[in-house]
C-alpha positions, 0 to 999 in steps of 0.5 A: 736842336729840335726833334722829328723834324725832316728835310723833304726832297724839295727843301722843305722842313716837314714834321717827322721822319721822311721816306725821300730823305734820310736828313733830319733837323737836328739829333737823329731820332726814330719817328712814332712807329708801331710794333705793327710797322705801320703809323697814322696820322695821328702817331705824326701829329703826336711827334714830341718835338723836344729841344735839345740845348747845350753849352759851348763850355760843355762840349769835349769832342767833335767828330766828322762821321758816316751815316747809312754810308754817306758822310753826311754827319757830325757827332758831338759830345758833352762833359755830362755823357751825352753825345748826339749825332747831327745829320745834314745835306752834304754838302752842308755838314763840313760848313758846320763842322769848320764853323763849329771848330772856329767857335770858342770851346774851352773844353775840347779835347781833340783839337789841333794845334794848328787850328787857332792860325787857321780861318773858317774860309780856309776850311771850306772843302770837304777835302780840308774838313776830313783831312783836319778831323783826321789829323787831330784824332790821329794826335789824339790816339797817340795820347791815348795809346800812351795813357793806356800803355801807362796804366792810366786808361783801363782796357774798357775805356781805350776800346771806347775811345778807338771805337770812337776814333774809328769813326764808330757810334752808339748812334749808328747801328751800322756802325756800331762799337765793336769788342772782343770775345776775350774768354775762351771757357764758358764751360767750367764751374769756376773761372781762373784767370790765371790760366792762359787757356781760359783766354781766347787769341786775340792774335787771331779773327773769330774765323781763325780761332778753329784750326779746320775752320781757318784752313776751309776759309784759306782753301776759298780764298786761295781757290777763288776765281771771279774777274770782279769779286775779290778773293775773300776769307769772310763773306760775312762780318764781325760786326753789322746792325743785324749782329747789334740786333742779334745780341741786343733784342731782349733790350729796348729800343732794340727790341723793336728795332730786331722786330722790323729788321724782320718784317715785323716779326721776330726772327727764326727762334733757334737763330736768335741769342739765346745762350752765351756758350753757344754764341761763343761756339758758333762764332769761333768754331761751328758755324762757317757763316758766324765770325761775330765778335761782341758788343760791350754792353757785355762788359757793363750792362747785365739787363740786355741779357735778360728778359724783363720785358717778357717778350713772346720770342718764341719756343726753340725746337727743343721746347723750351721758350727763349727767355733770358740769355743762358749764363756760363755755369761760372755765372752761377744764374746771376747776369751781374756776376757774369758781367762782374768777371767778364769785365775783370777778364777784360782787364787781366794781366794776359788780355791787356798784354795781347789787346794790342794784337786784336787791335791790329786786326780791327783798327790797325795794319792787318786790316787790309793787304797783305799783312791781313791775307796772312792774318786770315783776315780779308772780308768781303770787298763791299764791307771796306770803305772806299 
């Protein structure tokens, strides 16, 4: 693969990222941009355009995905940890796909069995191609629920691979890994996991969680009225590129992302992520329009909570300038022993007894109809596929 090459809506391979088109040759990368938004000729012509190599034996997992809400792209990823998402025409990304599931790959590890005594030219529509990818993930998840059921997969690692499944990416911030708040104390000196109350539901979405909230977002749903619109509990989401954003910024190259969501400026900075209890309390019990659940680099990464780039957010309206996120006082002002116990609640003995629950709610059968009408779990018709 080559990057910052483009196809133009004449065909045609051009340098960079183009306006008239969202395919790209190869991985999908960001073009040269300024922090002012705009770019010169210059910036183009300075295009790195590396090359990207890997070996047939190196490849574990091919997935057909959704890209700005087209299925026009393949992830794929390696043994080494790698994994790059490939944008095409669409009606060229099956071809791909199937030519690519024909090839020899010793170390793929979502691939069906029925595949060996199946030939390329029966793989042609795009119909057979997402029915093919469906089915081997379907028999993929199943080895993987049994893992985790066995202890053999940690909390952490069987979210990553759901998120993955559910056709998820770390290339796509629109459709980006989602995990759940697990905690429900982000008050207290000291943090006992033994206790069930210093965990969240997980049998309940974020809007849910607040007796009087869950009863305001049941009152619209049931009083809703409109011959086009669908009854609703949520008009806003759990997880969207702005949410990415929101909890990311103070990390590059999300920094830069954040600053052109908004025209080129920083958002609001009493809207911005600036405090972990006050995140929690906006999204399960304050905040009508903030049903947010989390990304996981809250259960690995400690340096998206900090500013080590010194960024300029700006000054909140109580004076104070927005810095580094603020920590739960269990934290004790170290952004490594939050994540340490926040990961070590993700894998307790009472999260990995209810994870299932949460499960349902994002990925299983209370995500539609009427199992998620009595979870108060129905968003905005827009944000489902199909």
């Amino acid at each position: 693969m080559i990057d910052n090459y483009s196809v133009n809506a004449d065909g045609e391979i051009v340098e960079g990222v183009t306006h008239e088109s969202s395919v790209e040759v190869g991985a999908v990368t960001s073009a040269a941009t300024r922090r002012d938004g705009t770019d010169s000729a210059a910036d183009k012509r300075d295009l790195p355009h590396k090359v990207r190599v890997w070996h047939y034996e190196d490849t574990t997992e091919i997935h057909l995905r959704y890209y700005l809400l087209r299925p026009v792209a393949i992830e794929i990823f390696s043994r080494h940890g790698l994994n790059y998402l490939l944008v095409f025409n669409i009606d060229e990304r099956d071809d791909v796909y199937n030519r690519l599931l024909s090839m020899e790959l010793p170390n793929l590890t979502v691939r069906p069995e029925f595949l060996k005594v199946t030939t390329v030219s029966k793989l042609a529509s795009t119909r057979t191609a997402m029915s093919l990818d469906k089915r081997a993930k379907k028999m993929f998840r199943r080895q993987l629920t049994t893992k985790w059921q066995n202890g053999e997969l940690s909390n952490l690692r069987y979210l990553m691979a759901l998120n993955t499944l559910a056709g998820r990416s770390y290339n796509d911030l629109t459709q980006y890994h989602v995990f759940p708040w697990v905690l429900a104390d982000y008050e207290s000196e000291e943090l006992d996991l033994t206790q069930a109350s210093t965990f969240r539901d997980l049998s309940k979405p974020m809007g849910a969680l607040s007796e009087k909230r869950r009863e305001n977002f049941i009152s619209r749903y049931e009083n809703w009225d409109d011959p086009i619109i669908p009854k609703y509990h949520y008009g806003t989401h759990y997880s969207t590129a702005g949410i990415v954003l929101h909890y990311l910024v103070r990390l590059e190259p999300f920094t830069n992302l954040a600053f052109k969501l908004q025209g080129n400026k920083f958002d609001l900075v009493d809207r911005m992520f600036h405090s972990i209890h006050d995140a929690w309390k906006s999204a399960s019990c304050d905040n009508m329009q903030d049903v947010k659940e989390l990304v996981p680099e809250f259960f690995y990464m400690p340096e998206f909570l900090e500013n080590r780039n010194h960024f300029n957010f700006g000054v909140r309206q109580t004076g104070e300038p927005l810095d580094s996120a603020i920590l739960p006082p269990w934290a004790k002002g170290s952004t490594r022993e939050f994540i340490r116990l926040h990961r070590q609640a993700l894998e307790s003995e009472y999260v990995s007894e209810h994870l299932n629950e949460w499960i349902d709610l994002i990925f299983g059968f209370k995500q539609r109809g009427r199992e998620a009408e009595a979870a108060t779990n129905v968003f905005f018709y827009l944000t489902y596929e199909g």
